[in-house]
N, C-alpha and C positions, 0 to 999 in steps of 0.2 A: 270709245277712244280708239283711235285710229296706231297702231303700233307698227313702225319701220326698220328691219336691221340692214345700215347699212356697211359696207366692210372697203377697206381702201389697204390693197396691201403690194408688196415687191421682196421679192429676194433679202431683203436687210430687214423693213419692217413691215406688222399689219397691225392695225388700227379697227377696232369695229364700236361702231357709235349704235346706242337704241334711241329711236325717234319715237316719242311719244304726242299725239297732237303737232307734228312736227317740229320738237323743241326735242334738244338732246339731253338725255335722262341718265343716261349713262356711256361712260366711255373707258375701251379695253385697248391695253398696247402691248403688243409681245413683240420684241426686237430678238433677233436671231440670234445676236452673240450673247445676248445673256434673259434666253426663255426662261420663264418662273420651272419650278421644281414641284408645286402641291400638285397629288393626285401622284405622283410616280412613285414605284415601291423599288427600296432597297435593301438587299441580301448585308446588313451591317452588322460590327463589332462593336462589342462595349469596351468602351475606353476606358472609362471610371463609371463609380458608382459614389454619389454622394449625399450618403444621411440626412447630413443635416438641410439639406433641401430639399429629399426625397426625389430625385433628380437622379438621371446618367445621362454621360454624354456619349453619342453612338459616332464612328467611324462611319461614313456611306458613302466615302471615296469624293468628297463635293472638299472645298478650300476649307468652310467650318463646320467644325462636326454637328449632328444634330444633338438634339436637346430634345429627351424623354421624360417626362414627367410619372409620375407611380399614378395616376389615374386616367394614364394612356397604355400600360401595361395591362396587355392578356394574359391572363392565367395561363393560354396555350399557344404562348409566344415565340417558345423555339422552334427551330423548322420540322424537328421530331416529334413536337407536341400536336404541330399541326397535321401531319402525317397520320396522329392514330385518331386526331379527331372526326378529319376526313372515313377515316376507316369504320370510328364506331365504337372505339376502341374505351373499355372502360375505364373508371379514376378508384382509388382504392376505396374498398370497402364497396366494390362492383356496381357502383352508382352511374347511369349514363352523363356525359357531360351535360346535355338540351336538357336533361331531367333535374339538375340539380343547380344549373348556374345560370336563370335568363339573367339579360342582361344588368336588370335593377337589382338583383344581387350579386351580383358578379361583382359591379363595381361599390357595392355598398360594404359586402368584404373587402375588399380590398386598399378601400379606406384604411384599416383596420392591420393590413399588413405590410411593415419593413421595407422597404424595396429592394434594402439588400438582400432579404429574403425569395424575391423572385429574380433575381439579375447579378450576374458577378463578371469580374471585369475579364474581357475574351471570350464573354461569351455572344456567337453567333445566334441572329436575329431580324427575324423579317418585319419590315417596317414601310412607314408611306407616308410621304412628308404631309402634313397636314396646314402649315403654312410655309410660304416663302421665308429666307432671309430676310430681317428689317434692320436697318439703319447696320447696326456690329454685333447681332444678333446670327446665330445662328439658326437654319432650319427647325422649325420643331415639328416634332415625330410621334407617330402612335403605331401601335402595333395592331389595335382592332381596323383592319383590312377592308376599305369600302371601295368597290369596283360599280361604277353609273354606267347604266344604261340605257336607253332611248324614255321607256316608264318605271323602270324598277333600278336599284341602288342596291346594289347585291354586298352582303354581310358573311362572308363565310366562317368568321369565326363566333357568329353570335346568332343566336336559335331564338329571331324574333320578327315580329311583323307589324311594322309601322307606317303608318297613314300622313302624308306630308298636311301638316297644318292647314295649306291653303287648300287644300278641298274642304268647305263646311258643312257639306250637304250628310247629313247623318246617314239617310240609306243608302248613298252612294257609299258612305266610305266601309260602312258593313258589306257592302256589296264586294267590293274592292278586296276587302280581307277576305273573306270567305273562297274568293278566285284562290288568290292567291296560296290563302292555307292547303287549297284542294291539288295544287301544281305543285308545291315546290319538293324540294326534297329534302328528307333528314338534316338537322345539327346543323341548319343555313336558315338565313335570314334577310328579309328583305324591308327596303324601305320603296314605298308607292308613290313616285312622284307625281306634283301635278297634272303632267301632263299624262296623267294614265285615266285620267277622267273621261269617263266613258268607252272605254275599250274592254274589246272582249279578252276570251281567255287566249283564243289564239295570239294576239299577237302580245301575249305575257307571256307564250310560252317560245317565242320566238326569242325575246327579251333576255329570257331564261337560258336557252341554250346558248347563246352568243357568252351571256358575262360566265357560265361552270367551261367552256372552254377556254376562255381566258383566264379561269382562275387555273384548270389546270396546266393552262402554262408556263404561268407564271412559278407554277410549286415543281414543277420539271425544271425553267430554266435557275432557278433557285438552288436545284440538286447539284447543278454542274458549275456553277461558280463559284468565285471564291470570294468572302467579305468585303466589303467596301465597293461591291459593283450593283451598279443598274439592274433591275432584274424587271421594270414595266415600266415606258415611258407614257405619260397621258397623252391624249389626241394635244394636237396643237389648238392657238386659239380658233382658225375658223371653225373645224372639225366639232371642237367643246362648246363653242357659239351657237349650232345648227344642234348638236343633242341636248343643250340645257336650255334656249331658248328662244330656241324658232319651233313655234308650235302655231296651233290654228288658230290660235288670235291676234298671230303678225301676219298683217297685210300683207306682206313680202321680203322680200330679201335680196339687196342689191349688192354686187361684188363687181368689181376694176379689175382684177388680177385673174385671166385667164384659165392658165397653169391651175390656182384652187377654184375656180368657177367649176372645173369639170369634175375634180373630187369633191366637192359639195353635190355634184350631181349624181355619182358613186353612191356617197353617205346617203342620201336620201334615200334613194330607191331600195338603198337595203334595209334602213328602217322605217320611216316614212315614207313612201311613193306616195300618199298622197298631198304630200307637200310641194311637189317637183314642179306644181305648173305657177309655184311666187316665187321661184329662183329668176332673177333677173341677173345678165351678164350685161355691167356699165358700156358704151359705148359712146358716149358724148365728147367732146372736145374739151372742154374745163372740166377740171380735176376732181374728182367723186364729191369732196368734201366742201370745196368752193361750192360744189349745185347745192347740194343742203346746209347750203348757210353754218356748216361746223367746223370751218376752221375761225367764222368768228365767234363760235360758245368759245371754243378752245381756249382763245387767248383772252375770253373775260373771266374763264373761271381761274385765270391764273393772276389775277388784279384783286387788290384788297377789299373793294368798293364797287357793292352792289345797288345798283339806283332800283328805286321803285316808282312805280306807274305814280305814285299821288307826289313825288318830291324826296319823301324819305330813302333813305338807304341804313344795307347793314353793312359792317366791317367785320372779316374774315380776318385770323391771324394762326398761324398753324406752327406750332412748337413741337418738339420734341416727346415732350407728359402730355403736352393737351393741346385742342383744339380750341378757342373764346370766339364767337358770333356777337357783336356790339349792335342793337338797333337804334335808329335812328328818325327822328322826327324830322331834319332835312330841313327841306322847305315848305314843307307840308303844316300849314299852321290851323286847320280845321274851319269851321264856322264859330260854334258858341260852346260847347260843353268840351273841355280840357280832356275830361274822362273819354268821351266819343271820342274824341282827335288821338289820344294816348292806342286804347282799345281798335284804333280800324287801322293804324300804322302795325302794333303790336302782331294782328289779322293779316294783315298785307305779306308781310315780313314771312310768314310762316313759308306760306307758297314757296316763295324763294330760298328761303332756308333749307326746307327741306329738297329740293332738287341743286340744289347747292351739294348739301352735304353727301348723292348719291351720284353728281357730278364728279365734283372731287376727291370723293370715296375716301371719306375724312372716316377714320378711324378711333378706339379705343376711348377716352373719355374727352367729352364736347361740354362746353359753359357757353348756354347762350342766355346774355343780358338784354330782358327786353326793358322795354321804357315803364316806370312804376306804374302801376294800376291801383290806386284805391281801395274798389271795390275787388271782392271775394269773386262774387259771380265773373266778374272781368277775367279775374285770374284763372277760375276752373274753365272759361271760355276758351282760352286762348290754349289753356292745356290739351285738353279734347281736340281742337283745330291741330295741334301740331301730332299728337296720335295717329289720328285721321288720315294727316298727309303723309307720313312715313311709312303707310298699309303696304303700301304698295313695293316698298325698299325690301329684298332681297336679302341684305341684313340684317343681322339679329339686332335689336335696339332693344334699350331699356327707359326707359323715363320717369324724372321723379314729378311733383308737383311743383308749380310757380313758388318762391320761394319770398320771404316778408321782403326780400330787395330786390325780386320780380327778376331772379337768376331761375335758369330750368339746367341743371344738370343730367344729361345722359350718357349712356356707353354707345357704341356701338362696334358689332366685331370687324378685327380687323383683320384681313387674308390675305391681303397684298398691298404693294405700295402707295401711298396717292396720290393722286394727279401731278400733283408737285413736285414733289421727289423722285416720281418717273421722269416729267419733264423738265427737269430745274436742276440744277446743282448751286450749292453754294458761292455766292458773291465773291471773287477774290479782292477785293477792292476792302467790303466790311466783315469778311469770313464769316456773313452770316449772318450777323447781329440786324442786317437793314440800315445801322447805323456807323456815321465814322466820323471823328473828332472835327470839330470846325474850325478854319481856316484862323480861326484866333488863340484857339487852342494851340494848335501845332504851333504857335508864332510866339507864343508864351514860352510854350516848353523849352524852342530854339535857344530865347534867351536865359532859361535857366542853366540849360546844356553849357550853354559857352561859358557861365561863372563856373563849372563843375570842371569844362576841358582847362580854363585858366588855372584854377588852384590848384590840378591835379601835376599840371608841368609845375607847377612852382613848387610844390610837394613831391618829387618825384613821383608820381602819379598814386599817391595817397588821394582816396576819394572818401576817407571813413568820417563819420560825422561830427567828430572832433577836430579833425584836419579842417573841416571845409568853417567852422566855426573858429578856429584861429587865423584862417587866411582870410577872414571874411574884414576883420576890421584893418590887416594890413594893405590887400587892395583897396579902398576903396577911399583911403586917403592917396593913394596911388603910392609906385614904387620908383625905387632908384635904377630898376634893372635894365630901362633902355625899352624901348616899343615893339612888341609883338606882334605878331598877327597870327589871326584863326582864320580858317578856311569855313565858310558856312553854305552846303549843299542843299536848297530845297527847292519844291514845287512851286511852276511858276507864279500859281497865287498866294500860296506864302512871302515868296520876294513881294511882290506888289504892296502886300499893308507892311513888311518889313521898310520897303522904303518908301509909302505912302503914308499912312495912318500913324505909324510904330517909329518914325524917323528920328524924332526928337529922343525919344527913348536910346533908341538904337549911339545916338551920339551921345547921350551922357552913360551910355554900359561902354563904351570907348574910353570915356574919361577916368571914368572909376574905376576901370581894371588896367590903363594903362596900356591898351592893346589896339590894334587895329584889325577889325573885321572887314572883311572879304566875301560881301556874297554869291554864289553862283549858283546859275537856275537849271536844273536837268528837267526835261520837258518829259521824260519816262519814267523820272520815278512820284510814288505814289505820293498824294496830297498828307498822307498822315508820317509819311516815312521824310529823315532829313541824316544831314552827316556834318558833327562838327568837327573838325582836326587841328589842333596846333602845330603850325607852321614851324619848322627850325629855323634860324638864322642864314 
């Protein structure tokens, strides 16, 4: 499989697309005025502390406070705790911290304990956001401290050594650990990225001194600050692009934007040099994203309706709780057996789904409905297919089995926003909904409105459901009071079935109330929006 990263950036924003078989698999956007915040560590205050949620909300100086949960809380979470850890420093009853708390107990205690028991409110605390803001959600925060670096994920508050899932290779990953245990140092802990597959000790230990300098800076400029401030900002996105996934099995690496072309050049050579010779600087005349055909993935993967090679398609719909995947039969009507035509759409679909969902970077819990399948085998087929295809997703996913009405519920984690919501904002027209009352609708209501603004002048503007229930049978024999008129404001297709389709009507709600209507067309206000007023004499 041929892997491409290519990056399109400027002063405002950068955009970085992964090219897979030359099909975009993924895509990252960090805009300048409002960069994500995961990976940056803040010197913060506890605000509150609350029980009954096991919850505190921390100060980090950002618009909404973060959100701490008790099973993101270290035992040696304060900056003093972290000080004697570093030091060595023993916990009563003379136990060493690395001796008495890895991490699977650490946190299996702490299940177990209060949170107000570890956290009280003002009290200062070093933290690192661990997701972005979503939707009116505040940052959420942990206090276990993880610093990346080129092959190693440095852990300084936890005395452990972890092998990243995707290496399978059993003697390799013994291998790996065994470096590692023999380099590192006391009461710190690392995780082994993939990309550390097949590298020597040297450059682990290169790895090594890069993140204990950064961690000691990070616990100096910590000293000197005062709560609610920045105390480590993470690389930006090209910078975290090229250390998390430009490795030797991307082809190369193409950039438009000069100015970080040559700090990608920087970054490399001080961790990788041997990556330096797939750094390509864009120089073409059409725009990076034009050449690899992504700015049209872009704007398919923001359309509801995905076609398939055989006629079929699925439909996308992204909510707020959930994400729903709809497949579809299309046009695709098979040859002879129902169950084969069902089963190779069901198949088809997967592909697409799941580069969909790491397209869109669709989050949290997904319902995708495939087309019924009959058969059992059918069903565990199409499960295993959709497994398969997600191997390769970055995100943590979970999947259940096809379900007796051939629904697949899964999670998948969610770290930042998706495609959508990065590039979309809500409709002002249906505030969202997709939908907006139809021209017959609004044309209804109109006429409801004007019996409500009639009775209300005749009632000195009594609209209560008694009033409009005794004025109901005096209008409509009509009255002695002489001819009125109402002013009636709407959308120019609203007049149109008002005085087309609605005409008739429109002149016997004249008769019956006694009134004479007036309508007027304002071509800027909205099709659901209207204004009825009675007119004084």
């Amino acid at each position: 499989m041929s892997t491409e990263i290519i990056i399109n950036g400027n002063d405002l924003e950068t955009r970085v697309a992964i090219l897979e078989n030359h099909m975009v698999s993924e895509l990252y956007i960090e805009r300048s005025k409002d960069r994500g915040v995961v990976g940056n560590v803040y010197k913060g205050r506890i605000l509150n502390v609350l029980p009954g949620m096991q919850a505190a909300f921390v100060d980090i100086g950002l618009e909404k406070a973060g959100f701490l949960y008790v099973s993101d809380v270290d035992f040696v979470a304060s900056l003093e705790e972290y000080e004697e850890m570093m030091k060595g420093e023993a916990l009563e009853g003379g136990e060493k911290i690395e001796e008495t708390l890895p991490v699977q107990r650490r946190i299996k205690l702490q299940g177990h304990i209060p949170i107000e028991e570890m956290l009280q409110k003002g009290q200062e605390i070093l933290v690192q956001v661990s997701k972005n803001p979503l939707g009116g959600k505040g940052p959420r925060l942990t206090s276990y401290i993880t610093l990346p670096g080129r092959y190693l994920v440095f852990m300084p508050t936890i005395d452990q050594i972890g092998i990243s899932r995707r290496i399978e290779n059993d003697e390799e990953r013994k291998r790996l650990k065994e470096m590692i245990r023999q380099i590192k140092e006391p009461r710190v802990g690392y995780i082994v990225r993939t990309a550390s597959e097949g590298k020597n000790m040297e450059e682990f230990a290169q790895d090594i001194a890069y993140l204990n300098r950064l961690w000691r800076n990070i616990l100096d400029k910590s000293e000197r600050v005062s709560p609610a401030c920045l105390v480590h900002r993470d690389l930006n996105l090209v910078l975290r692009t090229i250390r998390d996934l430009f490795t030797h099995e991307v082809d190369r690496l193409v950039i438009d934007f000069p100015e970080e072309y040559h700090n990608c050049l920087e970054f490399i050579r001080t961790f990788s040099p041997q990556l330096e010779s797939k750094v390509e600087l864009y120089s073409g005349k059409e725009p990076i994203f034009d050449a690899y055909n992504i700015e049209l993935e872009i704007n398919k993967a923001l359309g509801r309706k995905i076609w398939l090679e055989s006629g079929g398609y699925i439909v996308i719909e992204q909510t707020e709780a959930l994400c729903t995947i709809d497949v579809n039969t299309g046009r695709f009507v098979g040859e002879r057996d129902p169950e084969e035509t069902v089963l190779k759409t069901n198949l088809e679909a997967i592909k697409k789904i799941a580069h969909q969902i790491r397209l869109r970077n669709m989050g949290g819990l997904i319902i995708i409905d495939f087309i019924d399948m009959d058969k059992e085998e059918s069903k565990e087929r199409v499960f295993r297919a959709l497994e398969e295809a997600l191997k390769r997703d970055r995100s943590k996913t979970n999947i259940l089995k096809v379900s007796e009405l051939g629904l697949v519920e899964m999670t998948r984690q969610r770290v930042r926003e998706s495609l959508e919501r990065t590039l979309c904002q809500p409709c002002p027209d249906c505030d969202g909904t997709g939908r907006i009352r139809s021209t017959t609708t609004v044309c209804y209501e109109v006429f409801r409105e004007i019996q409500r603004v009639r009775h209300s002048a005749s009632r000195g503007g009594d609209l209560s459901p008694e009033a409009l229930e005794r004025d109901a049978g005096v209008f409509y024999k009509g009255t002695p009071d002489g001819e009125k008129k109402i002013l009636v404001t709407v959308h120019p297709e609203v007049a149109d079935l008002i005085y087309g389709e609605e005409s008739a009507y429109l002149d016997q709600l004249e008769k019956d109330l006694q009134v004479k209507i007036i309508v007027k067309v304002d071509n800027n206000l909205h099709r659901e929006d209207f204004e009825v007023v009675a007119l004084e004499d």
